[in-house]
C-alpha positions as CSV (number, residue, x, y, z in Angstrom):
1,X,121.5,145.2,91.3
2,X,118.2,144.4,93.7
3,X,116.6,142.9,91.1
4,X,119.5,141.2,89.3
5,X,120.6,139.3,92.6
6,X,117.2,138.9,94.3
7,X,115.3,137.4,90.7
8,X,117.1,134.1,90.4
9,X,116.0,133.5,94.1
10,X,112.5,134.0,93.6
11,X,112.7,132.1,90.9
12,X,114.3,129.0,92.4
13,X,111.9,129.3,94.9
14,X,108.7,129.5,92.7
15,X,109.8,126.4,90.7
16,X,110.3,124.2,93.9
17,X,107.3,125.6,94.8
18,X,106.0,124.5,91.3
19,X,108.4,120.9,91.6
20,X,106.8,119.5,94.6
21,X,103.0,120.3,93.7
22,X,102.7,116.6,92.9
23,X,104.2,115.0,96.2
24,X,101.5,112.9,97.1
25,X,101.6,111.1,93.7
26,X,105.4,110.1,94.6
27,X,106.4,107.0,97.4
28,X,107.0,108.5,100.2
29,X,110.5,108.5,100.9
30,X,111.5,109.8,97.4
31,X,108.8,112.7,97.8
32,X,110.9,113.8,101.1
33,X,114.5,113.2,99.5
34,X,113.5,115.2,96.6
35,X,112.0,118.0,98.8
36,X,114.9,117.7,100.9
37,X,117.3,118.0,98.5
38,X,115.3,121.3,96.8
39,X,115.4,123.0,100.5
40,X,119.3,122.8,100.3
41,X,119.4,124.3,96.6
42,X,117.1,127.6,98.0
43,X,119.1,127.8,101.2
44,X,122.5,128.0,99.0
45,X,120.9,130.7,96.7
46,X,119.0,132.7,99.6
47,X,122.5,132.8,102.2
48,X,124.3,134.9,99.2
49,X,121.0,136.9,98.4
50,X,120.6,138.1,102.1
51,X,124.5,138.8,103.0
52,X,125.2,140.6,99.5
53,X,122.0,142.9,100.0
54,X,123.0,143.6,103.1
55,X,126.8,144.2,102.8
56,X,126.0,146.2,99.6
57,X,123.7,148.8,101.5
58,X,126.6,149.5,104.0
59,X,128.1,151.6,101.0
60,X,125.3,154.0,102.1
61,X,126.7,154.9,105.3
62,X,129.1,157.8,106.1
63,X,133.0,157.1,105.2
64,X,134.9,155.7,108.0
65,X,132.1,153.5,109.6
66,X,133.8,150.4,111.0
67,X,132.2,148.1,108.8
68,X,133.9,150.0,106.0
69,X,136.2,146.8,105.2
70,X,133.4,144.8,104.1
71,X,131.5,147.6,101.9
72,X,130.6,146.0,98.5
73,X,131.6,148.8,96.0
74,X,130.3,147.6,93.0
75,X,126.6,148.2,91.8
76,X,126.2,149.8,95.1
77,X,124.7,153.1,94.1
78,X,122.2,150.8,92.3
79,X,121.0,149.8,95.8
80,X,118.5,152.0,97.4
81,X,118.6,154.1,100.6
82,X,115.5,152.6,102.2
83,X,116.6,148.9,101.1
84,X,119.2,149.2,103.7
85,X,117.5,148.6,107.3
86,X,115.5,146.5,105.5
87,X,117.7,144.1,104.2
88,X,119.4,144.6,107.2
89,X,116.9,143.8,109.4
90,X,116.1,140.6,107.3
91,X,119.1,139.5,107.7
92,X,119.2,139.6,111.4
93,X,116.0,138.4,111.6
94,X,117.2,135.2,109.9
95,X,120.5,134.8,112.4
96,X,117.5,135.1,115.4
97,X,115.3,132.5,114.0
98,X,118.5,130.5,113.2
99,X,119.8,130.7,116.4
100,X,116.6,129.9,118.0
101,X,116.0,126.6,115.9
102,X,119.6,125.6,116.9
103,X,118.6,126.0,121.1
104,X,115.7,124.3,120.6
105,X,117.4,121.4,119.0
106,X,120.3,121.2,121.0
107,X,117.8,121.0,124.2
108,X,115.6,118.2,122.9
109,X,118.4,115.9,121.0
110,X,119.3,112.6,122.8
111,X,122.4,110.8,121.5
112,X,123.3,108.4,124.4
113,X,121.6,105.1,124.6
114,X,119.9,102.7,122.3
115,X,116.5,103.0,120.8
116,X,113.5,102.7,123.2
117,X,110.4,103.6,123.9
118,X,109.8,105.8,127.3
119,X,106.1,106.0,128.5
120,X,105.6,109.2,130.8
121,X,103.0,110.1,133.3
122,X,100.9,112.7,131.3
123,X,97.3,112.7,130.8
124,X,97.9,114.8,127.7
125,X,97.9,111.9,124.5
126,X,100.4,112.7,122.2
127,X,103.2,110.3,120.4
128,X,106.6,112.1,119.5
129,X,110.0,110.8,118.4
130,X,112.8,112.9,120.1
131,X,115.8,114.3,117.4
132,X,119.1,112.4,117.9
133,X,120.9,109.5,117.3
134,X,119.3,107.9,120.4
135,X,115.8,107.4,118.4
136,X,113.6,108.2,121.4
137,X,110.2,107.5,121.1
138,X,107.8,109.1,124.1
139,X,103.9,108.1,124.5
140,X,102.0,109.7,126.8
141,X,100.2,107.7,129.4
142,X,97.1,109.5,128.2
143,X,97.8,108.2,125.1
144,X,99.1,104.6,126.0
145,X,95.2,104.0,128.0
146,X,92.9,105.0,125.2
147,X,94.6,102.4,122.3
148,X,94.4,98.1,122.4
149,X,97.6,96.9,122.5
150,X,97.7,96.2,118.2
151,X,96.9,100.1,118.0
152,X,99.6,101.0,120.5
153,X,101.9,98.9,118.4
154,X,101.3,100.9,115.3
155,X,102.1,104.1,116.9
156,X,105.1,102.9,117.9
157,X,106.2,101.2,114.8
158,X,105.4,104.9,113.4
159,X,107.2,107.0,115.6
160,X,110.5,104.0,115.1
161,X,110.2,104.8,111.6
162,X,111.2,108.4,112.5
163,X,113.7,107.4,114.3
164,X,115.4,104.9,111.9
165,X,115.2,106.9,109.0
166,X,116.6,110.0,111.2
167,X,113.8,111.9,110.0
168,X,115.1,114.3,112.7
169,X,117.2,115.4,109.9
170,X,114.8,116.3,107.9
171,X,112.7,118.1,110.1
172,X,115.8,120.4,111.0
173,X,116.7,121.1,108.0
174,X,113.6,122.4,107.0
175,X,113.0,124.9,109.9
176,X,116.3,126.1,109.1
177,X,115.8,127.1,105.4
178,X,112.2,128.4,106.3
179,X,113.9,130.4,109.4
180,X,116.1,132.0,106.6
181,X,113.4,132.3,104.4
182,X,109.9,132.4,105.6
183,X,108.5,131.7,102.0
184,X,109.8,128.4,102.3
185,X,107.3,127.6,104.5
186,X,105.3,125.7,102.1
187,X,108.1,123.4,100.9
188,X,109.1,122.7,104.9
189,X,105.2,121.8,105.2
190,X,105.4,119.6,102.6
191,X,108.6,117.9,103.4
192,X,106.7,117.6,107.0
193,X,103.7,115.6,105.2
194,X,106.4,113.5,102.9
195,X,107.9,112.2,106.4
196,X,104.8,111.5,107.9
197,X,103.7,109.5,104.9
198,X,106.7,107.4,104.8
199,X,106.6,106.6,108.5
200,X,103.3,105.8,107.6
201,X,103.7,103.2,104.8
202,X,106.7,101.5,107.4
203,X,104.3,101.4,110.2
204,X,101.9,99.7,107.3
205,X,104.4,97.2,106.5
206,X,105.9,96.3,110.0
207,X,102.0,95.3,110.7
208,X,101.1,94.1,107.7
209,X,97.6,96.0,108.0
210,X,97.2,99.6,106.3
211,X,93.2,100.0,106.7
212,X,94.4,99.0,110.6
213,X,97.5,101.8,110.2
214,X,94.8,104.0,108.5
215,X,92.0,103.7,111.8
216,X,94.6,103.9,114.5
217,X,95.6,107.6,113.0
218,X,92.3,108.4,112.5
219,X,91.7,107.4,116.1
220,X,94.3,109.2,118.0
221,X,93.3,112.4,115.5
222,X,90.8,112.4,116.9
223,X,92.0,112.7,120.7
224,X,95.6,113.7,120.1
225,X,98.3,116.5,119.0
226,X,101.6,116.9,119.5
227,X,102.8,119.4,122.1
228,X,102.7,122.5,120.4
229,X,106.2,123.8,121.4
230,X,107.8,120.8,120.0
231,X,108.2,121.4,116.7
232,X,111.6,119.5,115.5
233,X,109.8,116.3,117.0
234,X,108.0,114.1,114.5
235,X,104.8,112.6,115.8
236,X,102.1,110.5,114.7
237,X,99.6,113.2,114.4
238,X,99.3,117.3,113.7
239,X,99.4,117.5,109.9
240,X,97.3,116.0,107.0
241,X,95.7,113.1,108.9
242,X,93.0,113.3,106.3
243,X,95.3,112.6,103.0
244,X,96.9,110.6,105.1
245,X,94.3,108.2,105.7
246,X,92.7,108.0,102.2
247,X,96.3,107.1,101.1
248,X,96.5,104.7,103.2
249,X,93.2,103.2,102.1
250,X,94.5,103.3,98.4
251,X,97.4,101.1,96.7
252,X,100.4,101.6,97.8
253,X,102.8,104.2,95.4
254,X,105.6,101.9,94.6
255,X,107.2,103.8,91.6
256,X,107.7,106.9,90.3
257,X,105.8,107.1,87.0
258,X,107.4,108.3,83.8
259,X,105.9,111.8,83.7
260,X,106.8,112.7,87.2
261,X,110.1,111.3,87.0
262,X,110.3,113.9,83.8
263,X,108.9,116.8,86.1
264,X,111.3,115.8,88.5
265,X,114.3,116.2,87.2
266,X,113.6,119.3,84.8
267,X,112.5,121.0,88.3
268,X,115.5,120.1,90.2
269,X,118.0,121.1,87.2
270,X,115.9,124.5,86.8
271,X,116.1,125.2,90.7
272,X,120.1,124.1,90.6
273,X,120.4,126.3,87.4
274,X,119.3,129.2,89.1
275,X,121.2,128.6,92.3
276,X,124.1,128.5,90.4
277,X,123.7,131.7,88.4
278,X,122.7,132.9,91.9
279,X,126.2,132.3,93.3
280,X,128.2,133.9,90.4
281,X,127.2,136.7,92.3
282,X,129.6,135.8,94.8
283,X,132.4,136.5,92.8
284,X,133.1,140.3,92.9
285,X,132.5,140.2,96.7
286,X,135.2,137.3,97.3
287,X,137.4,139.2,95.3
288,X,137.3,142.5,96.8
289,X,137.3,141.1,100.2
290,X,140.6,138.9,99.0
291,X,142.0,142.4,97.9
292,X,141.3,143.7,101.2
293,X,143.0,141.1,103.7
């Protein structure tokens, strides 16, 4: 059973993996829906993975336990002793991180008010669009004194691109599915870099300038990061400033060529096909539990 429920996961996973090796070829915005879309698939096929490894190992504890209702009998003997704290423990590990990526967006989102941009007092230069509705983009002063006013206008035309495209979303979603699974790190990275890039190519057309979009974040990389602790914030600079200015200083991707849009769509069938055989799994365990209550 290990093996036969935990296989189709790692291999959903590896082909997204595989699926979004050529991201930077794609535009922007399409390169973070697809991601987007791939990091639901995995978290569908890893939330059955982690409960029925878990609720199957309870079968290896003493009769009478008072968990004893949810005990998966079938396959169970084909579950290992020492599987059980570990799967276990993964699990509660993953209702932790959840939990804790939950707090920490419900303590920086800001619904109320329209979008604007709020300058504080902080020698510290950093750029950061707030999650929620509200769209609020924060420059430090730090920030605000070291830029002419055209490059302070492409910051915030960058960080306003976060906001109207509620790249929040995004940025949440992916800490999510890599707090329930950590090897989804990668694809959360990537979906990190997609969002940058598209803010980037808005900021590029709102100024009509991208070598001038391309020196301003090569400037405030220079001098800037994002506070470390705010991590479902989207700001100008902390990831791939590099690519991100030599793609700039190229032609803009417009369209999705014929052999990635082929590569797309065989990945994202493959990763849904597996997800899918993934949650016939499902079945035996929302029958017993049916035949239970």
């Amino acid at each position: 059973m290990p093996g036969e429920v935990v296989h189709p996961l790692l291999v959903a996973l590896a082909l997204s993996l595989l699926g979004t090796t050529f991201h930077r070829r794609l535009p922007p915005r399409i390169a973070a829906r697809f991601i987007a879309a791939l990091l639901v698939i995995v978290m569908i096929a890893a939330v059955p993975t982690i409960a029925l490894l878990t609720l199957a190992t309870l079968a290896h504890l003493p009769p009478g336990h008072p968990l004893q209702w949810c005990t998966v009998p079938l396959h169970h003997h084909d579950v290992q002793a020492w599987m059980g704290p570990l799967a276990v423990g993964l699990a509660a590990l993953a209702v932790w991180r959840v939990r804790r990526v939950l707090a920490e967006h419900r303590r920086l989102i800001c619904d109320e008010g329209g979008h604007h941009v709020h300058v504080t007092a902080d020698a510290e230069p950093y750029a950061v669009t707030m999650p929620g509705a509200a769209g609020l983009v924060v420059l430090s002063s730090g920030l605000v004194s070291v830029l002419d006013p055209v490059e302070t206008r492409v910051v915030v035309a960058h960080e306003q691109a976060h906001a109207r495209h509620r790249h929040d979303r995004y940025l949440l979603l992916g800490e999510l599915v890599a707090a329930v699974l950590p090897p989804a790190r990668r694809l959360t990275s990537r979906l990190r870099f997609s969002v940058e890039r598209w803010a980037d190519d808005e900021a590029a057309a709102a100024c009509g300038d991208r070598r001038l979009v391309a020196h301003t974040i090569g400037k405030v990389a220079l001098i800037a990061a994002p506070p470390a602790p705010i991590v479902l914030a989207a700001s100008f600079v902390g990831l791939g400033e590099v690519e991100r200015v030599r793609m700039l200083l190229e032609p803009e991707v417009r369209r999705v060529q014929v052999p990635y849009r082929a590569m797309l769509t065989t990945s994202g069938l493959l990763v849904a096909a597996f997800t899918i055989y993934q949650l016939h799994h499902l079945a035996p365990l929302l029958s017993f539990l049916c035949d239970h209550h």
